[in-house]
C-alpha positions in Angstrom: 0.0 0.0 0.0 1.4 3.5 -0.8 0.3 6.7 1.3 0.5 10.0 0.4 1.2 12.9 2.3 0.9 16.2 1.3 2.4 19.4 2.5 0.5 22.9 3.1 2.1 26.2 2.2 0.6 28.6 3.9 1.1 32.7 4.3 2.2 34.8 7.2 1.9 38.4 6.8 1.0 38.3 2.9 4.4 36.2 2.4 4.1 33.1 1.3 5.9 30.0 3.5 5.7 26.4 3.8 4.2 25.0 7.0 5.9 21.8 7.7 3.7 19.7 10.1 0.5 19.5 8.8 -2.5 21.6 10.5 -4.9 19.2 12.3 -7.9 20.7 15.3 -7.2 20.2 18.3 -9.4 18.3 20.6 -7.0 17.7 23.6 -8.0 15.3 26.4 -4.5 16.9 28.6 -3.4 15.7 32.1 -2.5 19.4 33.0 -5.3 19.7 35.7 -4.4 16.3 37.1 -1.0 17.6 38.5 1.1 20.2 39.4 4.0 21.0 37.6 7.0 19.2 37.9 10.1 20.2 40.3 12.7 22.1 38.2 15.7 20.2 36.8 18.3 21.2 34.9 17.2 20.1 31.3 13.9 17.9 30.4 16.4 16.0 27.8 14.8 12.9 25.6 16.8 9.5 25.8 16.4 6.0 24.3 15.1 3.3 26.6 14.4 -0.9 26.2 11.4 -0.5 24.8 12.3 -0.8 21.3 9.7 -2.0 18.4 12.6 -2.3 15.2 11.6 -3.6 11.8 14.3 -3.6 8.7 15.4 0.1 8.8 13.0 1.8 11.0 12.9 1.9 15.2 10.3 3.5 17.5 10.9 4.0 21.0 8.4 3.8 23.8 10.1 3.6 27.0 9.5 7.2 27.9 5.5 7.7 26.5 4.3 8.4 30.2 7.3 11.5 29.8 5.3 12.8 26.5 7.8 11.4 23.8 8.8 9.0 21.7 12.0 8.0 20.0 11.8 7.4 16.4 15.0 6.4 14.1 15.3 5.7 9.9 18.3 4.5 8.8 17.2 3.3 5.1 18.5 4.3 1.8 16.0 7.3 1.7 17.4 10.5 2.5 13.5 11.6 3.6 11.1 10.0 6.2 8.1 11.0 7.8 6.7 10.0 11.6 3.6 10.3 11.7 1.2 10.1 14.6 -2.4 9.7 15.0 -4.6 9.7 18.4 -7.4 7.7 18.4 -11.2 9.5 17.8 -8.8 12.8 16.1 -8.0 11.6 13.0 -6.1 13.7 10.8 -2.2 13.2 11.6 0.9 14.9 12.6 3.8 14.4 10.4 7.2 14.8 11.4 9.8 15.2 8.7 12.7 13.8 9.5 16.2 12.2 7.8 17.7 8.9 8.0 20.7 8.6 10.2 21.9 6.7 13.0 20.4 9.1 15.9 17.1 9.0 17.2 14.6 11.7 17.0 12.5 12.9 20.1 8.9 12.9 18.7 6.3 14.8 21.3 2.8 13.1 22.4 1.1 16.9 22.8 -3.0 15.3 22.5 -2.6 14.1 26.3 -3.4 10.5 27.4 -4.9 8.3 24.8 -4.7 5.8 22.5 -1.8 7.0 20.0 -1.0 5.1 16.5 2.8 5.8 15.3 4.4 4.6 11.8 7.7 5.8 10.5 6.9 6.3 6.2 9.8 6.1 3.7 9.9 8.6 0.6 10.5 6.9 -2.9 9.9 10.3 -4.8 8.4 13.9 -4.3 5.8 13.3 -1.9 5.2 9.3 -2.1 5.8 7.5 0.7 5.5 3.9 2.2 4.9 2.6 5.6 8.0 1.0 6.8 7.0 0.1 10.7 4.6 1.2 12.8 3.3 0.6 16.5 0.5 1.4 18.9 0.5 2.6 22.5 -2.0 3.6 25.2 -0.9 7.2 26.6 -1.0 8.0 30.1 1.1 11.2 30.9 2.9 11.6 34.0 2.1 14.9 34.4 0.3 16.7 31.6 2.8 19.4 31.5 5.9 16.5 30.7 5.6 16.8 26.9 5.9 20.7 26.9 9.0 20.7 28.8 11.3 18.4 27.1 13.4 19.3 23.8 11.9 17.3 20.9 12.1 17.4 17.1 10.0 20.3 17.2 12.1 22.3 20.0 16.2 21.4 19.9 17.9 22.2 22.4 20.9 20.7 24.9 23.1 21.5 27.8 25.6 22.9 24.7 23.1 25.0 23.3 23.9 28.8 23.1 20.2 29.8 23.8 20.2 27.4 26.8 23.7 29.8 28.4 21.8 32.7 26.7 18.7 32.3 28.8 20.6 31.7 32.3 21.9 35.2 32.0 18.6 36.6 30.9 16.5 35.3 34.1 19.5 35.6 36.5 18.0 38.5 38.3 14.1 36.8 37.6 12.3 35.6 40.9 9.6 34.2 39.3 8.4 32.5 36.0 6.5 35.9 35.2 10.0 37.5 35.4 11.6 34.8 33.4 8.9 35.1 30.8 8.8 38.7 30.8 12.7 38.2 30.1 13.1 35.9 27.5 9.9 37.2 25.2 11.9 40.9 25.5 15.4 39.5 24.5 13.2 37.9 21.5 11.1 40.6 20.4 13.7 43.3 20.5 16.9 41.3 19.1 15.2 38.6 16.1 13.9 40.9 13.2 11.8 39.0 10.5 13.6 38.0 7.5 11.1 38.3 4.8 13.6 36.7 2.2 13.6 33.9 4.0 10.3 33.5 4.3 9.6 33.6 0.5 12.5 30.8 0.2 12.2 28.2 3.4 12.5 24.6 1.9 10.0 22.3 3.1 11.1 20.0 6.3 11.8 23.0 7.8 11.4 23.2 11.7 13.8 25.8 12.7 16.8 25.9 14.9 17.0 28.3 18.2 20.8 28.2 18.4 20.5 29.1 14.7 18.2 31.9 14.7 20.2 33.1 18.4 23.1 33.8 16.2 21.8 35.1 12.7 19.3 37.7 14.7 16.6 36.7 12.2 13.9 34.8 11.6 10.4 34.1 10.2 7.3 33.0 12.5 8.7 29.6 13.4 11.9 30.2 14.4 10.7 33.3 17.1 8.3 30.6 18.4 10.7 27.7 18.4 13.7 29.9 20.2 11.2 31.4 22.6 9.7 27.6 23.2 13.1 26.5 23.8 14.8 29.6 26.2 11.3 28.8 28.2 11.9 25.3 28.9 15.1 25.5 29.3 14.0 27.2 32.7 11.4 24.6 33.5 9.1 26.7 32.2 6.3 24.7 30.0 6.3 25.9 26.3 4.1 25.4 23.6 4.8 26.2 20.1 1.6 26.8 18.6 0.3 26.6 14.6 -2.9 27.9 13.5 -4.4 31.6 12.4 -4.7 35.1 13.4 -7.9 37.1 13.9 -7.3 38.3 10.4 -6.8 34.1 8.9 -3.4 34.8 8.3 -1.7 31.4 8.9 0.7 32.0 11.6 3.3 30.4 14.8 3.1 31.9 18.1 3.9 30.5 21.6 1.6 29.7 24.8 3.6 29.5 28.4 2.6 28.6 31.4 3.4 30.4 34.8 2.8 30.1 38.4 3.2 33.8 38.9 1.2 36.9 37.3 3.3 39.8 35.6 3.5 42.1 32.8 5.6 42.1 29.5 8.0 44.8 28.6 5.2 45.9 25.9 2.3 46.0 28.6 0.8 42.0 28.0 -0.8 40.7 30.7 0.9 37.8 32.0 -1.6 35.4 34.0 -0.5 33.1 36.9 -1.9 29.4 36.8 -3.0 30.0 33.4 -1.4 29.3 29.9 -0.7 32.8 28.4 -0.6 33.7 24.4 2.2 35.5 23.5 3.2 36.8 19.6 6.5 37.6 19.3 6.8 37.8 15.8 4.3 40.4 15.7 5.7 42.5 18.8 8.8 42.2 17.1 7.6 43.3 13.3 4.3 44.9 14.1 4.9 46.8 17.1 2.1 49.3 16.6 -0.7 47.1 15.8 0.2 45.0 18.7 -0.4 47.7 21.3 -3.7 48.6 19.5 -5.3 44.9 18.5 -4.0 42.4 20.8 -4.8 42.2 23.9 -8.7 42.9 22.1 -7.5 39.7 19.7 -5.5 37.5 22.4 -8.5 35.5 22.5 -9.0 35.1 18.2 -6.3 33.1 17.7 -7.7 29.9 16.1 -4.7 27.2 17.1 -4.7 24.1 15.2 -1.5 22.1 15.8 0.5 22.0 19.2 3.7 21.0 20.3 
């Protein structure tokens, strides 16, 4: 049998760019309510277990599902693979794009606890691909707050990175999450400007890179989410990157964070304690003006469609 998966280009601001995990609604069933958030540690890092489910050139990993992850590895003669994950009762899929190699790929569970089905695809040309292996796993989460916490596929990062250094001296002086938050959006808002060439070039498979977009200081939607995401959790501080639209339908990435203490953003954003807050820093970085007139009034029309 051959599948086919098709990728979405979307727009941002009027520029066209290729989304590259394909928009599914959300109808989350999360553990979030069930716990409290986890003690800090120094880095929520992925890592293989026993659990192992191989087949010719294709592994998934499910020691570490009650963490929020799975570790999923291709090492056929394709230079393309897709991981793709369905929750029971949702439907439509997440695909991950991802190369074959010898190291394993941190793949996050973001639909909560649940029945999950997870096959690792093979491309044999432009966008036709075969199932090579696939498993099926009941989900039960920990804590519901596990799979926004730890770096994945979606959101690199290690002890190495240059974000992960970047962000301990931004929230030195913090003494709370609001203050950590309030800290790292600033840094991102005020030193990443939007790189509309880039935009109007991204190949597709393209996730973004925090350490990358730390040093070039430019970036397009998904990379000011993804190094936001990633400076956030790498204070035990849970992240989401989030796909979907604006109030205006403009296909878009933005983040959600969670903190146990209320505050205020450089900018004047409301920053809620207990309570997952939006936050746009592509737009307060390239759309400063508009921001301070439309979004606290539009916080609340974002449609999100994809989470991770």
């Amino acid at each position: 049998m051959r599948t086919y998966i098709r990728r979405q280009t979307e727009t941002v601001l009027c520029v066209i760019m290729v989304l590259l995990l394909m928009l599914q609604p959300l109808a989350v069933q999360s553990a979030e309510g069930r716990s409290p958030i986890p003690e800090d540690r120094e880095l929520y890092l992925p890592t293989t277990g026993d659990q192992v489910s191989e087949k010719d050139t294709a592994s998934i990993d499910t020691s570490h599902t009650g963490q929020g992850y799975v570790m999923c590895r291709y090492t056929g003669p394709s230079q393309k693979a897709v991981v793709q994950i369905t929750k029971a009762r949702i439907g439509t899929p997440y695909n991950y794009y991802i190369g074959s190699g010898k190291e394993y790929e941190a793949i996050p569970l973001t639909q909560g606890d649940g029945f999950y089905h997870i096959q690792i695809l093979s491309n044999l040309r432009d966008n036709l691909y075969v199932p090579v292996t696939d498993v099926s796993v009941d989900v039960v989460l920990e804590n519901g707050f596990l799979p926004f916490l730890y770096a994945s596929h979606v959101i690199r990062y290690d002890a190495e990175s240059p974000a992960v250094a970047k962000t301990r001296t931004l929230t030195k002086d913090a003494n709370d999450d609001a203050g950590k938050i309030a800290a790292i959006y600033r840094h991102v808002v005020e030193h990443i400007k939007y790189d509309d060439e880039k935009a109007k070039k991204v190949a597709a498979g393209y996730t973004g890179n925090p350490d990358d977009t730390l040093r070039a200081g430019k970036g397009i939607c998904i990379d000011y989410a993804v190094l936001a995401a990633a400076m956030l959790r790498s204070q035990s501080i849970p992240a989401k990157v989030v796909y979907g639209t604006t109030p205006e339908g403009k296909y878009h990435a933005w983040i959600s964070v969670y903190s146990t203490a209320a505050g205020e953003t450089h900018d004047g954003f409301e920053i809620k304690a207990g309570a997952w807050n939006l936050l746009d820093p592509t737009f307060a970085s390239s759309a400063p003006e508009y921001m301070k007139k439309h979004f606290e009034a539009n916080r609340g029309n974002y449609v999100w469609k994809y989470e991770y």
